[in-house]
C-alpha positions as CSV (number, residue, x, y, z in Angstrom):
1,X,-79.1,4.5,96.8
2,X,-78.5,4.6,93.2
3,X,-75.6,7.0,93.8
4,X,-73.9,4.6,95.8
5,X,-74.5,1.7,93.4
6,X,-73.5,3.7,90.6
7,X,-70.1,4.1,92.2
8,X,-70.0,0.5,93.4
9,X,-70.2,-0.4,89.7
10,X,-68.0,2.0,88.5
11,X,-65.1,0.8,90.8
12,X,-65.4,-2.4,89.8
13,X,-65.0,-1.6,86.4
14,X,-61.8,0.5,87.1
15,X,-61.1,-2.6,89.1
16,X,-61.5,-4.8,86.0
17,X,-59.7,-2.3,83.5
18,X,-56.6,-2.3,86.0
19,X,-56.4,-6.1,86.8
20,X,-56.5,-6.8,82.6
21,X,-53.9,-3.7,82.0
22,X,-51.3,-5.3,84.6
23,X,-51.9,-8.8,82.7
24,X,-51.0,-7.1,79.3
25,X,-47.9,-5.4,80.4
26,X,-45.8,-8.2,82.3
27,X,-43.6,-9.5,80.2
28,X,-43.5,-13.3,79.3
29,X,-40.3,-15.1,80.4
30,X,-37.1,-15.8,78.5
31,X,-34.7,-18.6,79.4
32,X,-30.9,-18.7,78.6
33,X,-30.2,-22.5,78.7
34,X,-26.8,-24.3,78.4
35,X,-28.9,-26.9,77.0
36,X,-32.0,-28.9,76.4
37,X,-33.1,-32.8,75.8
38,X,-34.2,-32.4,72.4
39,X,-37.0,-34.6,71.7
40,X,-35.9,-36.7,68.1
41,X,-37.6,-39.8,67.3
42,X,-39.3,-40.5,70.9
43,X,-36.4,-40.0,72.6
44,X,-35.1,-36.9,74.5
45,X,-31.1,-36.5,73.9
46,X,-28.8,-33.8,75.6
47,X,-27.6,-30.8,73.2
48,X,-26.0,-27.9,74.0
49,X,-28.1,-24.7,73.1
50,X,-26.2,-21.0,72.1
51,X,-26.5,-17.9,74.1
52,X,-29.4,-16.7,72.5
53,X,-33.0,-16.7,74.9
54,X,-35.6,-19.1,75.1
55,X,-39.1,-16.7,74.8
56,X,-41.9,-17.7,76.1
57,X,-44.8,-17.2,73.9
58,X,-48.6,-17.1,74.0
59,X,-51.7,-15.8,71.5
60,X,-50.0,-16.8,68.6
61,X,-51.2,-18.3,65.3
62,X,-49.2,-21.8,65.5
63,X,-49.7,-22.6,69.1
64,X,-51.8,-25.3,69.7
65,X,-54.0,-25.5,72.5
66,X,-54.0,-28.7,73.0
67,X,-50.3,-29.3,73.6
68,X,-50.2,-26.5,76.2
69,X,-53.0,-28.5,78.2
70,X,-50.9,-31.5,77.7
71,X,-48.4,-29.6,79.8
72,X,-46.1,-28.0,76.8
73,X,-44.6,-24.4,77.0
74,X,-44.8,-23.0,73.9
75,X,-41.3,-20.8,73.1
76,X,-39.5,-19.2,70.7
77,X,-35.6,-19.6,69.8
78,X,-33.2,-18.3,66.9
79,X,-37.2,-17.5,65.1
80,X,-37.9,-21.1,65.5
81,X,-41.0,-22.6,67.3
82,X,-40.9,-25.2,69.9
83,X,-42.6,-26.8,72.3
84,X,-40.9,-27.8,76.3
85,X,-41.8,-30.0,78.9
86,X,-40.7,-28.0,82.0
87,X,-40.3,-30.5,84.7
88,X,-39.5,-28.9,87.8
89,X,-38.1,-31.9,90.5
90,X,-35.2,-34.3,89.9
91,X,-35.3,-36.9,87.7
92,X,-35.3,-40.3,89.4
93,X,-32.0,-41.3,90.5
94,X,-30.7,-38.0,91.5
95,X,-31.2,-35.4,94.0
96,X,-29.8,-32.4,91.7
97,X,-32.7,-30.1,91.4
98,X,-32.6,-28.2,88.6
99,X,-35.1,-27.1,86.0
100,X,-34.7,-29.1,82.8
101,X,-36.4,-28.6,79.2
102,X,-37.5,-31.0,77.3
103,X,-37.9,-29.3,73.6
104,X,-38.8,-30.1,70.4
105,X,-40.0,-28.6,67.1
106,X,-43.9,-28.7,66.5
107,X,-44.4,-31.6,64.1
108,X,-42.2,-33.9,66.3
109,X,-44.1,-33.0,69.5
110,X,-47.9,-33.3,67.8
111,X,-46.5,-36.8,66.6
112,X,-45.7,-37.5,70.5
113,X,-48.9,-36.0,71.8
114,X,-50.8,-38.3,69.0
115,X,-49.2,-41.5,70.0
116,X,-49.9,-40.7,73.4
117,X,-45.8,-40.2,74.2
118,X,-43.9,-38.5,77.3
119,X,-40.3,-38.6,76.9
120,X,-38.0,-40.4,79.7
121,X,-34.8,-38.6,80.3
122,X,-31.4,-41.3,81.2
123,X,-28.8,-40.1,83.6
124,X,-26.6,-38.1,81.7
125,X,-26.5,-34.9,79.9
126,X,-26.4,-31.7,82.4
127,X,-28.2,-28.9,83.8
128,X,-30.4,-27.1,81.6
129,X,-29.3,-23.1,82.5
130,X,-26.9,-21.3,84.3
């Protein structure tokens, strides 16, 4: 009996080991957007971004938890931080689904998150990536 709960418990700890290992190892996702609303003075504006990726990021020093339960992706671009609103369906008016990011640096968004402010995109601007 104890041989067989010894290798019950052993197995789960392999188990364990494996399940943390795979988490470790996956790579977080990078973007390459033609653009993003860039959040400025509560308002969300269209700009064009460069070639260079959008990283996700997570475990780092500057991130703060509380805008990433607020709903804000924490990245990285041209070794800048930012913080994007990810919304996923079409903004109202249009049937175009396409993912579009809503970015901005981290003192702009921990003013919008501390006035209690969700930016509203308008009708123009573009697709956010290819």
């Amino acid at each position: 009996m104890r041989t067989l709960v010894g290798t019950f418990t052993c197995l789960a700890a392999l188990a364990s080991f494996a399940a943390a290992a795979s988490e470790n190892t996956e790579p977080l996702p990078a973007y390459h957007l033609r653009g993003v609303y860039a959040i400025r003075d509560q308002a969300a504006t269209w700009q064009f971004s460069d070639n260079s990726p959008w990283q996700v990021v997570k475990d780092e020093p500057w991130i703060d938890s509380r805008l990433v339960k607020w709903g804000y992706v924490p990245f990285t671009h041209d070794n800048k931080h930012y913080y994007c609103l990810i919304e996923d369906r079409p903004i109202t008016g249009s049937n175009i689904a396409k993912d579009i990011f809503i970015c901005g640096d981290p003192v702009t968004v921990k003013y919008a998150y501390v006035n209690n402010w969700k930016p509203t995109l308008l009708l123009y601007g573009g697709d956010s990536h290819y």
